[in-house]
N, C-alpha and C positions, 0 to 999 in steps of 0.2 A: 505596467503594460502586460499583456498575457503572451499566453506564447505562439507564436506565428503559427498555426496551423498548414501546411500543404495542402492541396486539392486530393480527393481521394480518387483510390489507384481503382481501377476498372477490371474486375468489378467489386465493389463496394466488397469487404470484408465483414463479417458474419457478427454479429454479438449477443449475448442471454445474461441478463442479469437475477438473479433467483432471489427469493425474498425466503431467507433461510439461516439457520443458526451454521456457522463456517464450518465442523463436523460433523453436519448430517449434509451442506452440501458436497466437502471433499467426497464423504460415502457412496454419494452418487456420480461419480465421475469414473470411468472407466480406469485401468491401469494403463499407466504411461500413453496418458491422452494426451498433455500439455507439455508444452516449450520452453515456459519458462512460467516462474511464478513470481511479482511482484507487490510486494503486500507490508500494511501499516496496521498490525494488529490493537484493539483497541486497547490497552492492558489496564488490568486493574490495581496492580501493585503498587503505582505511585499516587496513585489520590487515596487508596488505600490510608498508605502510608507517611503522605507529607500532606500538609495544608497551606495554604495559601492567602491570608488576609481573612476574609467574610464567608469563603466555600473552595472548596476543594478544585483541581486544576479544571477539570473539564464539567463547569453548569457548578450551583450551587443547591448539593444535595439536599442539605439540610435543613431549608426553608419549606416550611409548609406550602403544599400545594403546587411545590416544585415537580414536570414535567421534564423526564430524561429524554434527550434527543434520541441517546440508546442505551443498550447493554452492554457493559465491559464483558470483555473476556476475562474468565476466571482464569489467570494464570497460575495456577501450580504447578511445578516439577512435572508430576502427572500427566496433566490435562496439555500441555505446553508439548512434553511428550510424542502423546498421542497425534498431535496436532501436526508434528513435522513428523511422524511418521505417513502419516494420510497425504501430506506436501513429496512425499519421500516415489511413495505408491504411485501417484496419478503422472510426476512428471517423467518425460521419458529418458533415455539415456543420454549421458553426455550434453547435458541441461544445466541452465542457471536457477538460482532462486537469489532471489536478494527480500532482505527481510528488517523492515525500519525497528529500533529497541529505543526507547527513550532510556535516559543515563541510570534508572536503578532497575529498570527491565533487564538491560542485558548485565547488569552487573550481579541479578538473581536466576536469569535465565537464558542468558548470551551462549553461555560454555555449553548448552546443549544441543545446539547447532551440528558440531562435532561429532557426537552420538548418530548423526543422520546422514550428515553431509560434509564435503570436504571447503572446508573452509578457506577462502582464498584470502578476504582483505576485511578490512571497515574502513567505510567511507561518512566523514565526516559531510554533515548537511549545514553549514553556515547557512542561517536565514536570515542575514545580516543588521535586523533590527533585535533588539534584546528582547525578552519576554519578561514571565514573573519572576518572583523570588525574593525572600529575605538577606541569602548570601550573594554565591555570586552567580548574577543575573543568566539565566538561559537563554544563550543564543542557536543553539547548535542542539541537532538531535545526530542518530547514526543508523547506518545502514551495514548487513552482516551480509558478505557479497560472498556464494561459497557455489557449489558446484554438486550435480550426480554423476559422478562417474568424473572423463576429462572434456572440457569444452574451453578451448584460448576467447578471450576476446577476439570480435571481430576487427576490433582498433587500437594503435599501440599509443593514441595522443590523448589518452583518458586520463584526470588527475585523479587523487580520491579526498578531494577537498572540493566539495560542489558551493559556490556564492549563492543560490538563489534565495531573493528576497520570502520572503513567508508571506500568507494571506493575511491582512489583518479584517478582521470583522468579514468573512465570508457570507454565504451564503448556510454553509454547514456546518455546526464544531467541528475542532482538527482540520480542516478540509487543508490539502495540497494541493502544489503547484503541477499544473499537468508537466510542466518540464522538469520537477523533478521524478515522476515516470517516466518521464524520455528519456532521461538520460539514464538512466537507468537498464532501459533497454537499448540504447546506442551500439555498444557493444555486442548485445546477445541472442538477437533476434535477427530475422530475415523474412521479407513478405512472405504471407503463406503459415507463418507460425500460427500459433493457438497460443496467448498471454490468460493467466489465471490470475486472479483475486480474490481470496475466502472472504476478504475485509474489505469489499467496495466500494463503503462510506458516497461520498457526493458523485462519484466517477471518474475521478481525474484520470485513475490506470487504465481505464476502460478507453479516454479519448484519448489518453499518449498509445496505446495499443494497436486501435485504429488508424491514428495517425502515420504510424508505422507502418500501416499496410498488413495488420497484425489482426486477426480475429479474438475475441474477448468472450471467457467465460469468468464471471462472477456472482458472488451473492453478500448480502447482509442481512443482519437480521434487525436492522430499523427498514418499517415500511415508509418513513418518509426519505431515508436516506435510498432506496431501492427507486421511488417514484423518481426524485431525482435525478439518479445516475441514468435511469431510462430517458427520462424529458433529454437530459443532454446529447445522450449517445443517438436517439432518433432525429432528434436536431442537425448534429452533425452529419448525420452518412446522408441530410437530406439538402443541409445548406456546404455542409465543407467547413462552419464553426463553432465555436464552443458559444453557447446561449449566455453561460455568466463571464466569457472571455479571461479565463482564468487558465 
C-alpha cells in the first residue's frame, strides 16, 4: 500500500526540480537557503566494486546496447568532500541533513560526514523483504542522521530502526518509499520550511516534503528521472496524490 498522503495545506507549498549534475545545482543555491536536506546519493563504489550474478547492482552495464537510467556519482574522498561541503553552505543554522550510504559507501565514506557535520545517529532502513547477494542477503540500507550547528528533534517517539517495506519493480531504479522521506522529516521540519534533494531520482523526497507542508528544491541529472519527479509533484499539489501511489 502507499502511504496515505494528507490534503494540502493552503496555500499549496512551492516546488523546482532542476535537471542538473547535484554540484553545479548545490552552486546555484543561495547560502543557508534550505531547512533541511534529504537525499540517497546515487554512489558508484559498490557496483564499482561487487557484482551480482549476470550485471552489476543497479541495470546490467555490461550488455551491449545497454541504456543507463543514469549516472552514478563519482564518489571519491574528493568529490564526496566537496559535495557535503556545498550541503554544508546552502543549509541554514541549526538544521538537519540525513544522508542514505548503502553498506560499502558509508564504510569508504560515512566517517566524512564528521569533517562537516555533527553527527548525531544511523538509522537503519529494514526493507523487510531481502534483496541480492551471494553472502548474506541485503535487507537493510542506512541513513547518517547528523546536524549544522544544534537543532533537537521535534519528537521524542522516533525509533532508528525504520520497517518499511522497499519497492519492488518500480516505476524508477532505486526508487523510495515516500514514507521513508517522511519520516525522515517527521522530526525535523515544520510548514513553511524549504526540503533540499541534490539526488531527486523519481521524487519521492519532493512528495514527502510537500506532504509536509514543506516547499521542495531539487535536481538530477537523469532527464527522465527529473520528467518524472515533475509529472508527480504537479499531480499532487493538483489532485492531493501521488500518480504511482507509492
Amino acid at each position: 500500500m502507499g502511504l496515505a498522503v494528507p490534503d494540502l495545506p493552503d496555500p499549496a507549498p512551492a516546488w523546482r526540480v532542476e535537471a542538473a549534475d547535484c554540484l553545479d545545482f548545490l552552486a546555484g543555491l543561495a547560502d543557508e537557503s534550505v531547512d533541511c536536506i534529504v537525499t540517497d546519493p546515487a554512489y558508484s563504489g559498490m557496483n564499482q566494486h561487487m557484482q551480482f550474478g549476470r550485471g552489476r547492482i543497479v541495470g546490467r552495464y555490461g550488455e551491449p546496447g545497454n541504456t543507463r537510467w543514469f549516472q552514478e556519482f563519482r564518489d571519491d574522498p574528493a568529490t564526496f568532500s566537496r559535495f557535503l561541503g556545498e550541503c554544508h553552505r546552502v543549509l541554514r543554522p541549526d538544521r538537519h541533513i540525513y544522508v542514505m550510504f548503502d553498506s560499502f559507501s558509508l564504510l569508504s565514506l560515512g566517517a566524512l560526514m564528521r569533517d562537516h557535520f555533527n553527527v548525531k545517529g544511523l538509522i537503519v532502513w529494514d526493507k523487510v523483504n531481502i534483496g541480492m547477494g551471494h553472502y548474506f542477503r541485503r535487507q537493510h540500507e542506512l541513513v547518517v542522521f547528523a546536524s549544522k550547528g544544534n537543532r533537537r528533534l521535534s519528537r521524542r517517539d522516533l525509533g532508528d530502526v525504520w520497517r518499511i517495506k522497499r519497492i519492488h519493480r518500480g516505476a524508477y531504479p532505486t526508487q523510495k518509499p515516500v514514507e521513508l522521506f517522511s519520516r525522515m522529516l517527521m522530526g525535523s521540519v515544520e510548514p513553511g520550511m524549504v526540503v533540499c534533494d541534490p539526488f531527486a531520482g523519481s521524487g519521492s523526497s519532493a512528495l514527502a516534503s510537500l506532504a509536509a507542508g514543506c516547499s521542495f528544491v531539487g535536481a538530477d541529472i537523469s532527464g527522465a528521472a527529473v520528467t518524472m519527479a515533475r509529472e508527480r509533484c504537479a499531480a499532487y499539489a493538483t489532485t492531493g496524490k501521488d500518480p504511482l501511489g507509492r
